[in-house]
C-alpha positions as CSV (number, residue, x, y, z in Angstrom):
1,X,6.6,-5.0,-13.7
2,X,9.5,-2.5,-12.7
3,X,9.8,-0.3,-10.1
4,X,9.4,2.5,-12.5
5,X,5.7,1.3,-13.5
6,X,4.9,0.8,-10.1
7,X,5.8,4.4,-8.8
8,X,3.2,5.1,-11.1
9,X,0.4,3.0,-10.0
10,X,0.9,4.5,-6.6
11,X,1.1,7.8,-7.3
12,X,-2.3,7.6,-9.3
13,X,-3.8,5.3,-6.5
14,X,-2.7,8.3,-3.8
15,X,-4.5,10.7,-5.8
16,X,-7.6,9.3,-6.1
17,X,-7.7,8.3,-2.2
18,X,-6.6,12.1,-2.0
19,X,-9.5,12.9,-3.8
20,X,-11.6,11.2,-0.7
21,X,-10.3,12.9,2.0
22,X,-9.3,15.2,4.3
23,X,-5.4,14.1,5.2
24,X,-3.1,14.0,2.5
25,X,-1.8,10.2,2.1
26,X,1.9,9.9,1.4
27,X,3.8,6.5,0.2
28,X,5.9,5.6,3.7
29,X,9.5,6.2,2.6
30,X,11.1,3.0,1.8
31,X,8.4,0.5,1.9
32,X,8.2,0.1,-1.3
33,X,9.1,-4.0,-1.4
34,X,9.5,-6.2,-4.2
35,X,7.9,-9.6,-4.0
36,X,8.2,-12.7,-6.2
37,X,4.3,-12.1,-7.3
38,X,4.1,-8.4,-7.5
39,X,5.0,-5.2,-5.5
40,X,4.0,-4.1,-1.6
41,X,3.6,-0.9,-0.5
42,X,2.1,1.5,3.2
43,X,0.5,4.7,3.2
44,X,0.3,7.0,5.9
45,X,-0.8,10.5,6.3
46,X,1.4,12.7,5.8
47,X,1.0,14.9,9.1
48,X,1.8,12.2,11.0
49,X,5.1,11.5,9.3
50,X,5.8,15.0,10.0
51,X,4.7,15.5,13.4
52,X,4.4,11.7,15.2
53,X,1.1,13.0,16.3
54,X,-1.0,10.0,16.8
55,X,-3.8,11.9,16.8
56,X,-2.8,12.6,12.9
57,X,-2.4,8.6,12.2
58,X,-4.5,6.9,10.2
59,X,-5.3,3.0,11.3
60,X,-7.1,0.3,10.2
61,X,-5.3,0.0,6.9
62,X,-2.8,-2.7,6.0
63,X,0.0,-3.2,2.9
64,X,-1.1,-2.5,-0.2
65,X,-0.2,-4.8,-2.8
66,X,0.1,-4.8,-6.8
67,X,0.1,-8.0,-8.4
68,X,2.5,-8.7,-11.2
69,X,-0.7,-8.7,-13.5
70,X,-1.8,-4.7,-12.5
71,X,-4.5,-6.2,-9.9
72,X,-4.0,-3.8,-6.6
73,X,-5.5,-5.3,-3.3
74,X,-5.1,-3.2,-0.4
75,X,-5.0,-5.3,3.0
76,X,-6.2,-4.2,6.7
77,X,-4.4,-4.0,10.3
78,X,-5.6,-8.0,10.3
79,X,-2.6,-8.4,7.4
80,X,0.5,-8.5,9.4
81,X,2.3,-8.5,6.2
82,X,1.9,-8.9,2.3
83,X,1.3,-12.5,1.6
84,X,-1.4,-12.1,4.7
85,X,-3.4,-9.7,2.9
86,X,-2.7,-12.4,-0.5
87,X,-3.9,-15.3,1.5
88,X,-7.2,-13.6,3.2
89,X,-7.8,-12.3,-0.4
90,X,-7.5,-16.4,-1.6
91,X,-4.5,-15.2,-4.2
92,X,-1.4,-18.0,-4.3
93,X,1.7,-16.6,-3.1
94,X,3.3,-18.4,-6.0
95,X,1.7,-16.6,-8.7
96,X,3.4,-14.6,-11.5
């Protein structure tokens, strides 16, 4: 999957959590991160980006990630990283 296919995914992922809410959700500028079995991604509102007002933050959510075959899993705070979230969600890191 290229990065191109993947910007869409996200954007229509954003929207509909977008649609949910009160806080727009942004993509956090450059963590966009290719992996060997798909994509990784983190969201944030985007008045905190603007203003570093932690009252604006939005917590408990982790990386999201998009498997090379479309599948997107989104991981908590608990996934310190990527292949965390993969593991808690039983997915092998080696997959393609």
């Amino acid at each position: 999957m290229e990065q191109y296919d993947v910007k869409k995914i996200i954007e229509q992922y954003l929207a509909d959590m977008n649609d949910n809410i009160e806080s727009k959700i942004v993509l956090v500028e450059d963590s966009l991160e290719r992996l060997l079995f798909g994509w990784s991604f983190i969201y944030q509102s985007e008045k905190y980006l603007k203003t570093d007002d932690f009252l604006e933050m939005l917590v408990g959510h982790g990386p999201v990630v998009i498997l090379n075959d479309g599948r997107i899993l989104e991981g908590g705070s608990v996934d310190l990283d990527a292949e965390a979230a993969l593991r808690r969600f039983g997915v092998e890191i080696g997959q393609r």
